[in-house]
C-alpha angles and dihedrals in degrees: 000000000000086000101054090041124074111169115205123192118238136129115222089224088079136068107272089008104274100300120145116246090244095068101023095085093049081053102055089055099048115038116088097172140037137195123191121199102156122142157141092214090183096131072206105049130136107283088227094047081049092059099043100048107032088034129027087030086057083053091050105056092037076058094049097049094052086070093051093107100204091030118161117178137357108210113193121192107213127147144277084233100072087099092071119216098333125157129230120004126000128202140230096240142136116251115229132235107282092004108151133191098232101036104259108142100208112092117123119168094209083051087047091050099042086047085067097044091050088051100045091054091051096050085050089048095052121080121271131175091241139331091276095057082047090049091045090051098039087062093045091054108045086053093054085040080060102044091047095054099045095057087038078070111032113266122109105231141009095258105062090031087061096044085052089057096049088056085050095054088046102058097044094047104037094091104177093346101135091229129198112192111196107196102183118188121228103335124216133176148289121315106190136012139350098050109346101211101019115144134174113225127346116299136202099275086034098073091056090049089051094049098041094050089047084055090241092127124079104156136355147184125267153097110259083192095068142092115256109198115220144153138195135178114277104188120040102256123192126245121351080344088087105107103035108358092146103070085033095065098029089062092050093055094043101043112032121129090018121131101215147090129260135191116198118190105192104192145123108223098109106028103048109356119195119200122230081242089061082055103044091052097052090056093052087050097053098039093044088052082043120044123172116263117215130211098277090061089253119138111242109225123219141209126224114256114252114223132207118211085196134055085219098063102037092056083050081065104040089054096051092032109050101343099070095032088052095054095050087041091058095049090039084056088045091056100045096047102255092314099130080046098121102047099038075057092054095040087045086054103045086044088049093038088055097039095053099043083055091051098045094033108023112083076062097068091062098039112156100194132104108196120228113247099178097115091046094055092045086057095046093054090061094053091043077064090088119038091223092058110049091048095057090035097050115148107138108132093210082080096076140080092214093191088058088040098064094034098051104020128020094029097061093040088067086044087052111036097020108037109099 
C-alpha cells in the first residue's frame, strides 16, 4: 500500500491546492483523475470557512485540474441536499450558476464573498473589550451569516447552500472537463469488514443517537411515518473510498475521458426505503439491551423519546415543558442568591442542545422528496455485466436489513468511535 500511496499536504481553500511550487509542475504530468472529497459537512458552520471550503475549494481544484495535462475525469463528491427542501422527484441534474430554490434572482457568489469580507471588517473596526470578545463574535456571527444567506435563498442550512454553490461554480467553469458529480444522501457507517460501524466525525442521524443515549432528549420532531434516505458502504473499499467506493470507482471506470457531465443521486429512497419509525425503533432496542452504567456501577435508566408529527404541537410542549420552568428557575435563582445556579445551567443547556437539533434536522425529518437514481442504475447494470465486478462494486441498497443494520451495526458504531 505504501507504494501505491504518496500524501501530499494542501488545503483546497488556496490556489493549486496548497501545494507547494516544487512539486506542483510533476503533478500536473502525471494525475489523470481527481476526486475531490473535500468538505466542511457543520449544517451550522461559519458562513466564510463555508465558502472557502464547499465552494472556492470546489474552484480550485477545478482550477487545478484544468493544468493536469492527460487528465481524464474530475470527479466531485457533493450532496443529494442541495435541492433544498423540494417535493416529488427529484432529478439528477446539474444546477446552474445563480439558480435559487424560491425564485429570487439575486444570488451572486462574489456578492456573497465580498458580503463576508465587508462584515468581517466592521465587526474589526467596532469596539470590543479585547481581541478574544472580537474573535468570539466574529464566530458567532459568521454562523449565524451562514445560517441567514442560505434560507434567503431557499436552502435550510450553510452547509448544503454552500455545497449547492460549489456545484454552481463547477458547471459554469468546467469547460471540457469530463465531470462526474456524486451527490450521496445521509451517510452511515460501515456495513461489513474492516471495521463494521466505523465513521469518521459526527453525522446528521448521529447527533440524535448521541443525545438520546446521554439522556438529553426527551422529545423531538419528527414523522415516524416518513422515509428517511440513507446510504452506507456496503463492500469494504479501500482508501476515501470507505463510505460509498462502489459507485466512486464505478463511475471512474465508466466515464473517463468523456467529455460530459454526470449527476449521480446515491440514495436509497426509492430502491429500499426505511421509515424514521424503523429507526426509532433500532435505537429503543439497543438502548434498551444496552443501558448507560454510572460511576457507581449503577445502570441509568432512560426514557423513550417522545416524538411530535407537528411543529405545533411540539412548541406546546417546549413552552409548558422547559419554557415556563426556566423562567421561574431563573427568578428563583435571582431571589436565593444564585443558589439554584447550577441546575437552571443544566436545564439552559438541554433546552439549547434540543432547539437547535430541531432547527438544523428537522425539516429532514419531513422531507417530501424521493431522489431520482436512474443514472446510478443504469450505471450499476453495467457493472452487474461481469460477476467480478459486480461483487467488488456492490452498492445496490436492496442488499440491507436496515432494521438489523442500525441495531447491530451502525448504532453501536456511534456508541463505540463517536461517544466521547
Amino acid at each position: 500500500m505504501e507504494e501505491k500511496i504518496s500524501p501530499i499536504a494542501g488545503d483546497v481553500i488556496y490556489e493549486n491546492l496548497g501545494i507547494e511550487c516544487s512539486q506542483v509542475d510533476n503533478l500536473f504530468d502525471q494525475i489523470d483523475i481527481i476526486v475531490n472529497n473535500a468538505a466542511t459537512t457543520n449544517f451550522y458552520e461559519r458562513y466564510d470557512v463555508s465558502l472557502d471550503v464547499n465552494t472556492l475549494g470546489a474552484k480550485h481544484v477545478l482550477e487545478f485540474t484544468k493544468k493536469c495535462v492527460n487528465l481524464k475525469m474530475l470527479l466531485h463528491v457533493s450532496t443529494a441536499y442541495v435541492a433544498g427542501l423540494q417535493e416529488g422527484l427529484i432529478q439528477e441534474k446539474p444546477l446552474k450558476m445563480g439558480e435559487t430554490l424560491n425564485g429570487s434572482t439575486s444570488l451572486d457568489i462574489e456578492s456573497e464573498i465580498r458580503l463576508v469580507e465587508e462584515t468581517k471588517k466592521a465587526l474589526h473596526l467596532s469596539e470590543t473589550d479585547s481581541l478574544k470578545n472580537t474573535g468570539k463574535l466574529e464566530r458567532t456571527v459568521m454562523k449565524e451569516l451562514g445560517i441567514k444567506r442560505a434560507r434567503k435563498f431557499g436552502w435550510p442550512n450553510t452547509y448544503v447552500f454552500t455545497k449547492a454553490l460549489g456545484e454552481m461554480v463547477l458547471d459554469h467553469m468546467r469547460g471540457d472537463v469530463p465531470l462526474v458529480i456524486i451527490r450521496p444522501t445521509i451517510i452511515t457507517s460501515l456495513h461489513k469488514d474492516p471495521l463494521p460501524g466505523w465513521m469518521e466525525g459526527i453525522r446528521t442521524i448521529d447527533s440524535f443517537l448521541l443525545g438520546y443515549e446521554k439522556g438529553n432528549l426527551s422529545c423531538y420532531l419528527a414523522d415516524l411515518n416518513e422515509i428517511m434516505d440513507v446510504e452506507t458502504n456496503k463492500k469494504n473499499m479501500n482508501a476515501d473510498s470507505r463510505r460509498y467506493g462502489g459507485e466512486l470507482i464505478a463511475a471512474i471506470v465508466m466515464h473517463s475521458g468523456e467529455n460530459t457531465e454526470t449527476i449521480y443521486h446515491v440514495s436509497s429512497s426509492l430502491r429500499n426505503p426505511i421509515l424514521f419509525r424503523t429507526f426509532e425503533q433500532s435505537g429503543y432496542r439497543y438502548f434498551r439491551e444496552n443501558p448507560r452504567v454510572g460511576k457507581n456501577g449503577k445502570t441509568i435508566g432512560f426514557k423513550r423519546v417522545h416524538f411530535f408529527n407537528t411543529i405545533g404541537g411540539f412548541k406546546a410542549y417546549m413552552t409548558l415543558r422547559y419554557n415556563l420552568p426556566l423562567e421561574a428557575l431563573h427568578m428563583v435563582n435571582l431571589l436565593s442568591c444564585g443558589r439554584f445556579t447550577q441546575s437552571y445551567k443544566e436545564l439552559s443547556q438541554r433546552f439549547r442542545f434540543i432547539m437547535l437539533l430541531v432547527d438544523l434536522y428537522a425539516p429532514y425529518s419531513f422531507f417530501k422528496g424521493r431522489f431520482d437514481d436512474m443514472n446510478l442504475q443504469k450505471l450499476r447494470l453495467e457493472i452487474e455485466k461481469d460477476p467480478t465486478d459486480a461483487e467488488i462494486f456492490c452498492f445496490d441498497p436492496k442488499i440491507l436489513d436496515w432494521s438489523n443494520y442500525f441495531h447491530q451495526t451502525h448504532i453501536p458504531g456511534v456508541m463505540k468511535f463517536l461517544r466521547k
